[in-house]
C-alpha positions as CSV (number, residue, x, y, z in Angstrom):
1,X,-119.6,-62.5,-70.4
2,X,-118.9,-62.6,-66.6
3,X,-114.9,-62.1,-67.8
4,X,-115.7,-59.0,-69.6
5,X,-118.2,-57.8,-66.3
6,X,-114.7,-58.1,-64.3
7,X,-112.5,-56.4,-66.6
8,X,-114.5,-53.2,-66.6
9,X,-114.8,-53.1,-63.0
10,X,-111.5,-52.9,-62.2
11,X,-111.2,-49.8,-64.2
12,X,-114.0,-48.7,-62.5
13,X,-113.2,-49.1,-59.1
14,X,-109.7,-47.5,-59.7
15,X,-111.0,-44.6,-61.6
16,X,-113.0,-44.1,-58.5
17,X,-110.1,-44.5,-56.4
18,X,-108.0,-41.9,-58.2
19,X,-110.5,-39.6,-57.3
20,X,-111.0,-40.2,-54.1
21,X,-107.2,-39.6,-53.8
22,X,-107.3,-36.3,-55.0
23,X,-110.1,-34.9,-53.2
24,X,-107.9,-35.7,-50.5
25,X,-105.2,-33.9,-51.4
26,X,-107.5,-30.1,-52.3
27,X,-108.6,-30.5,-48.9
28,X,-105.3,-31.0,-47.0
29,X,-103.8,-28.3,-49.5
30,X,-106.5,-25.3,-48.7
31,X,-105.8,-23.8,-45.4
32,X,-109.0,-23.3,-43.1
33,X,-108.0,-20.0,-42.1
34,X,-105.3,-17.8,-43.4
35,X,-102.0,-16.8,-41.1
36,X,-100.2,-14.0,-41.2
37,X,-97.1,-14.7,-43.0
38,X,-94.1,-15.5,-40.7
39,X,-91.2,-13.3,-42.4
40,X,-88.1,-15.9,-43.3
41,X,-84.9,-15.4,-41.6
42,X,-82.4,-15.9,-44.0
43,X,-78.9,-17.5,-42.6
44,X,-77.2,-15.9,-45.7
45,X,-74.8,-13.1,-44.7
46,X,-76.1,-9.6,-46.3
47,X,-74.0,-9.4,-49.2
48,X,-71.1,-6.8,-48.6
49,X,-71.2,-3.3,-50.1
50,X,-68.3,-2.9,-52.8
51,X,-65.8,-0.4,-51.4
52,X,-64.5,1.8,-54.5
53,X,-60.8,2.2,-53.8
54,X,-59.4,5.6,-54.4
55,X,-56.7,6.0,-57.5
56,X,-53.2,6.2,-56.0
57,X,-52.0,9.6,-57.0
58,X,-48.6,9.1,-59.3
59,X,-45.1,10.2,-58.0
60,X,-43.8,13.4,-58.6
61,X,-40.4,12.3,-59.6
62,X,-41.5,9.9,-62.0
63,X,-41.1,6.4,-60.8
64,X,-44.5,4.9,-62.0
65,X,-46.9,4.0,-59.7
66,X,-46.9,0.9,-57.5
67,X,-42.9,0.4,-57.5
68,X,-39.9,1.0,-58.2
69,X,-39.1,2.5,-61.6
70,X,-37.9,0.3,-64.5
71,X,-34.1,0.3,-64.8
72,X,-33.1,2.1,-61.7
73,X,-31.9,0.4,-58.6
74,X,-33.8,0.7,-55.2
75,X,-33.0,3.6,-53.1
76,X,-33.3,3.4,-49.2
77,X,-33.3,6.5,-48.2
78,X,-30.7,7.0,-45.7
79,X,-31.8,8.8,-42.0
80,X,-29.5,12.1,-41.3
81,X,-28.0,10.7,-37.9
82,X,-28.2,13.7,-35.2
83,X,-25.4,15.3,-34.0
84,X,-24.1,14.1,-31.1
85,X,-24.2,16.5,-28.2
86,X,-21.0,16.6,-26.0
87,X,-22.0,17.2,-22.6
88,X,-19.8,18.1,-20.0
89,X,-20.6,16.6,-16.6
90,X,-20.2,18.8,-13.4
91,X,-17.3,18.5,-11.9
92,X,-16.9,17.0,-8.8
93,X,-15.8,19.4,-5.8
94,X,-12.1,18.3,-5.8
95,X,-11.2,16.5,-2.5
96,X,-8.5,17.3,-0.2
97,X,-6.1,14.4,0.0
98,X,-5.4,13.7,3.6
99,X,-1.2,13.7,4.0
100,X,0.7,13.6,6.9
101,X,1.8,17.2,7.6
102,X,5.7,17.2,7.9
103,X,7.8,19.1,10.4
104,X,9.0,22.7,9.3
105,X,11.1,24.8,11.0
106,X,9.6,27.5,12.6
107,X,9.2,31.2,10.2
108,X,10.9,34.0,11.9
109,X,9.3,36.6,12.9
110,X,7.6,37.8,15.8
111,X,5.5,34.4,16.2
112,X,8.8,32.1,15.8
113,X,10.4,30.7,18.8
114,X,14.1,33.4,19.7
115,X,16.9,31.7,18.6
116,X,20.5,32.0,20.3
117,X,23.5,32.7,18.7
118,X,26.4,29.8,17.3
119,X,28.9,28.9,19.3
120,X,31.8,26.8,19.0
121,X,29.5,23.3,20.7
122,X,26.9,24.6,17.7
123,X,28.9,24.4,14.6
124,X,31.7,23.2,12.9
125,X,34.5,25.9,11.5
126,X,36.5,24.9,8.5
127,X,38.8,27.6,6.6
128,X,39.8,26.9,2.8
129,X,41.5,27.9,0.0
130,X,39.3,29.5,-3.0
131,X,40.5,30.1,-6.8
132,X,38.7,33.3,-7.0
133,X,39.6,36.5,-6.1
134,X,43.1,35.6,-4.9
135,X,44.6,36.0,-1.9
136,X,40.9,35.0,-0.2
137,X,40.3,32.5,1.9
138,X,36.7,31.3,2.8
139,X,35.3,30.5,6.3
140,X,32.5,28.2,6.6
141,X,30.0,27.4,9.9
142,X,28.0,24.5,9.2
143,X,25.3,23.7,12.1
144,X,25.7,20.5,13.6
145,X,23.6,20.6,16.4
146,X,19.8,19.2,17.0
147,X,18.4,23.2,17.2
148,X,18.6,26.8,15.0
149,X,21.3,29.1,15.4
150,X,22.2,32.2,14.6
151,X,25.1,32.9,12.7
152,X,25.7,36.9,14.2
153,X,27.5,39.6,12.4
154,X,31.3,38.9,11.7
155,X,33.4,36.6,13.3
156,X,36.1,37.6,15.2
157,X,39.6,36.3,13.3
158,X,43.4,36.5,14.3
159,X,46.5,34.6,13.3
160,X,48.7,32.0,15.3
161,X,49.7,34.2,18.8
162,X,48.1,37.8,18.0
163,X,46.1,39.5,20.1
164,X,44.0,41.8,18.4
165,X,41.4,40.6,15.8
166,X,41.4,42.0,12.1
167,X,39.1,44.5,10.6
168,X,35.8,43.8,9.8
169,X,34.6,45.1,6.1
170,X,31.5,46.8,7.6
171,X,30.1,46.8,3.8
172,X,29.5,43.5,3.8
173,X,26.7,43.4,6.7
174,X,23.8,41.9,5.2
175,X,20.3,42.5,6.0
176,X,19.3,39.9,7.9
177,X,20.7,37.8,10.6
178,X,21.6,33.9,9.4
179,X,19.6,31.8,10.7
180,X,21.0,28.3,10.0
181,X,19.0,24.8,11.1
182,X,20.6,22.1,11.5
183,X,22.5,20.7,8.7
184,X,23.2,24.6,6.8
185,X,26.1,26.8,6.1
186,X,27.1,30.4,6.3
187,X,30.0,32.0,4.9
188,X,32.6,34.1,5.5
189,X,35.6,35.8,3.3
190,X,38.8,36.0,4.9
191,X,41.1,38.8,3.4
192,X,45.0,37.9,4.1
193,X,46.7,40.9,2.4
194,X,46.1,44.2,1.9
195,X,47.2,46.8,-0.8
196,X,51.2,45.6,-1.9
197,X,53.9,48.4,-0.8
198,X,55.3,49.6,2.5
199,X,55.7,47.9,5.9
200,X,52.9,45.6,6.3
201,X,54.7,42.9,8.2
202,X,53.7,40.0,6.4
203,X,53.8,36.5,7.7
204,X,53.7,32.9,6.8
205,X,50.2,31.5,9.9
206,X,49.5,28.2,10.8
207,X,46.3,28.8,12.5
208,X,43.4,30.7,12.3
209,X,41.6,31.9,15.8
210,X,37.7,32.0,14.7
211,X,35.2,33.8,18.1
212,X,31.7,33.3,16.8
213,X,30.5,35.1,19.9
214,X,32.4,36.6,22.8
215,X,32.7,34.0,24.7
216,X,33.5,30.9,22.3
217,X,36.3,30.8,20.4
218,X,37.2,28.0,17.6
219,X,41.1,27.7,16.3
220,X,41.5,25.7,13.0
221,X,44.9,24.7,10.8
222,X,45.6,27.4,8.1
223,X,45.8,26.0,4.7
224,X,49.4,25.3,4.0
225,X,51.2,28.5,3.0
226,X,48.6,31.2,4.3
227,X,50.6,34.3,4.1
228,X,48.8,37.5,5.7
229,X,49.8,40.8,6.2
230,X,48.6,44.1,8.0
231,X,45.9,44.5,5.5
232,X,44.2,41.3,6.7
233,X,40.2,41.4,6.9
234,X,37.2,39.4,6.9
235,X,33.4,39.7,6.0
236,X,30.3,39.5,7.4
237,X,28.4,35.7,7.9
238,X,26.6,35.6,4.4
239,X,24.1,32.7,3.4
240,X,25.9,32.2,0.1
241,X,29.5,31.5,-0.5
242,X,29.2,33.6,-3.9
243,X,27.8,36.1,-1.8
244,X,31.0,36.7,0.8
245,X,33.8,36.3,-2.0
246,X,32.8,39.2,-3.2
247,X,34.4,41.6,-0.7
């Protein structure tokens, strides 16, 4: 009897237990007073808005869209290259080469230094025997002194032990005086017979009497054979030797 007592107790007292457990838990469950609710913050990132892409419009020269077309070989477009424009550059102001300015002899004229005649301490006088015309021969100054001289008018010419000087062929005058520096020539033509036929008392000379100026007088060998004659002449000083064979 007292076993049976026992066994419904415990039953009993747990039952009671149980119950005591959940009046527990209404009361911690039902808030005293209400609170406002507290809105959540939610650490999941908004969800993102779909973007609605726009179609790509097709090609107008009918490759399909999104590459190259089916069968043809890819195309680089090659860039037109500019023309290349040629400029010229300004040209420099030329510059004016520095040279050592070299001795000239003075210009005649009025500004020039007067010059003085040849004489026989001046030049050298040489007398010799030209092809052309015939019966010419040519008489050549050539200045071998340190300063100009003038080579004036016609020289003054005889043969071997005369006394007068032949003629002069006035038509020859040129129209300048020579001037010759030192180291140049003038020229004159010597004329050793005249016109063939009468008495012209022709003779076989060894020299040649030459007065550049009055007062200086130059005697030089004959070529070998110089036969003159009455008829004899001689030109005017010329600058060319072409010049006083023509006469």
């Amino acid at each position: 009897m007292r076993t049976s007592v026992r066994r419904l107790a415990l039953p009993a007292a747990a039952l009671a237990a149980a119950l005591a457990l959940t009046a527990c838990q209404s009361t911690d469950q039902e808030p005293t007073a209400k609170s406002p609710e507290k809105p959540q913050h939610s650490t999941t990132a908004p969800a993102a808005t779909p973007t609605t892409a726009e179609p790509t419009p097709p090609p107008t020269d009918g490759t399909p869209a999104g590459g190259t077309p089916t069968g043809a070989p890819s195309q680089t477009p090659t860039p037109t290259p500019e023309p290349t424009r040629t400029t010229t550059p300004g040209k420099p102001a030329p510059s004016t080469p520095t040279t050592t300015a070299k001795p000239r002899p003075p210009a005649d004229g009025d500004d020039a230094p007067a010059s003085r005649p040849c004489t026989a301490a001046d030049v050298k006088v040489v007398a010799s025997k030209v092809t052309r015309p015939i019966n010419h021969l040519a008489l050549t100054i050539t200045n071998t002194g340190g300063v100009r001289c003038d080579a004036m008018g016609a020289p003054l010419v005889g043969f071997d032990g005369s006394q007068a000087p032949i003629r002069i062929v006035e038509e020859s005058k040129p129209q300048a005086v020579v001037t010759l520096l030192p180291g140049e020539s003038a020229y004159a033509s010597l004329i050793l017979t005249g016109e063939p036929g009468g008495d012209t008392h022709g003779m076989t000379v060894r020299t040649i009497k030459v007065n550049l100026t009055a007062d200086s007088m130059e005697t030089v060998t004959a070529p070998k054979g110089t036969y003159v004659d009455d008829g004899a002449a001689v030109s005017y000083w010329q600058r060319e030797l072409e010049d006083a064979l023509q006469y």
